[in-house]
C-alpha positions in Angstrom: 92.9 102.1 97.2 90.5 99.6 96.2 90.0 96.3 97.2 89.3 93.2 95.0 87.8 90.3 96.9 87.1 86.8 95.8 85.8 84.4 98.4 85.3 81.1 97.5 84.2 77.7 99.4 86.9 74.6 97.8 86.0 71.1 98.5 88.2 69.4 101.6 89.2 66.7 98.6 91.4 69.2 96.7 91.7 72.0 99.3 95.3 71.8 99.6 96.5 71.0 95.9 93.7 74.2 95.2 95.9 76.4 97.6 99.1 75.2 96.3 97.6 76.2 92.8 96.2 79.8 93.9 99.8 80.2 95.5 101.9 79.3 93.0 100.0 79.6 89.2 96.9 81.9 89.8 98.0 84.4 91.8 100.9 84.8 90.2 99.3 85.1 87.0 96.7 87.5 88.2 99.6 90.1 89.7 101.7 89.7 86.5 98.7 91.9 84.8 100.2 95.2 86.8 96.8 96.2 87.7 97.2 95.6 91.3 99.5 96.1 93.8 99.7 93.3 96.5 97.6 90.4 97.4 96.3 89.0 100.8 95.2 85.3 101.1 93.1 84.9 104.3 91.2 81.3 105.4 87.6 81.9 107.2 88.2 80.5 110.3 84.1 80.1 111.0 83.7 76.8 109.2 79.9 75.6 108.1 79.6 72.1 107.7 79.3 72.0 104.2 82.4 70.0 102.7 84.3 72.3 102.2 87.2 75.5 102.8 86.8 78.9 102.6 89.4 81.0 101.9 89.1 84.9 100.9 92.3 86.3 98.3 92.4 90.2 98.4 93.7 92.0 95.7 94.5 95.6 96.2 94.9 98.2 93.0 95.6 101.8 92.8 92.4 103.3 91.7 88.8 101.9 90.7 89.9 102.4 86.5 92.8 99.7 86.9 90.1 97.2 88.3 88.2 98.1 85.7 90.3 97.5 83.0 91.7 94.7 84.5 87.9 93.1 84.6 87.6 94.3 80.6 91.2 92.6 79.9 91.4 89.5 82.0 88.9 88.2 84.8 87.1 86.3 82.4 90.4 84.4 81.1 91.6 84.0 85.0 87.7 82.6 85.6 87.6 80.1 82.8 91.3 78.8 84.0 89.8 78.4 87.6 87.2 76.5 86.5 89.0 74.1 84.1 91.4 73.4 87.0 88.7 72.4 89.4 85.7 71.6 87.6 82.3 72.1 90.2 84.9 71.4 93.4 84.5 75.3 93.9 81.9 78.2 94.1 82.9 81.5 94.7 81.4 85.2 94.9 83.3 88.7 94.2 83.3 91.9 96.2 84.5 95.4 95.3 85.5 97.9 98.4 87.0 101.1 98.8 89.8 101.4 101.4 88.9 104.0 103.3 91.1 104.2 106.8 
């Protein structure tokens, strides 16, 4: 199984509407590609004062050529609609893991 993470730091201002949106739009979008197989949301409970939340949503596919192909077929597209939602209110970093136990 491999793991898909995205963490990303949202500004306190639209935090909650952000979350709402992830829940409800995003996320929903993202798992309607087939490529993975269930999703975690998970809030970093050691804050920095820096303005803002950080939350990390875990996406889990089958096998590395489904993330793959998913990154070829969509990430971009799901990227530019994250950014037109919340214009410089977010940054964010990606991670890729192998489940291993």
């Amino acid at each position: 199984m491999i793991l898909y993470n995205e963490t990303i730091n949202i500004d306190n201002k639209v935090a909650a509407d952000w979350l709402q949106w992830m829940q409800e739009t995003h996320i929903p979008e993202v798992m309607a590609t087939t490529f993975f197989v269930k999703f975690q949301i998970a809030k970093v409970m050691e804050e920095e004062d820096n303005g803002g939340t950080t939350y990390a949503i875990q996406y889990y596919a089958r096998h590395m050529d489904d993330l793959l192909e998913y990154h070829r077929e969509h990430d971009q597209n799901m990227q530019a609609k994250m950014q037109a939602q919340y214009p410089g209110q977010f940054v964010s970093f990606r991670t890729v893991l192998e489940v291993v136990g």
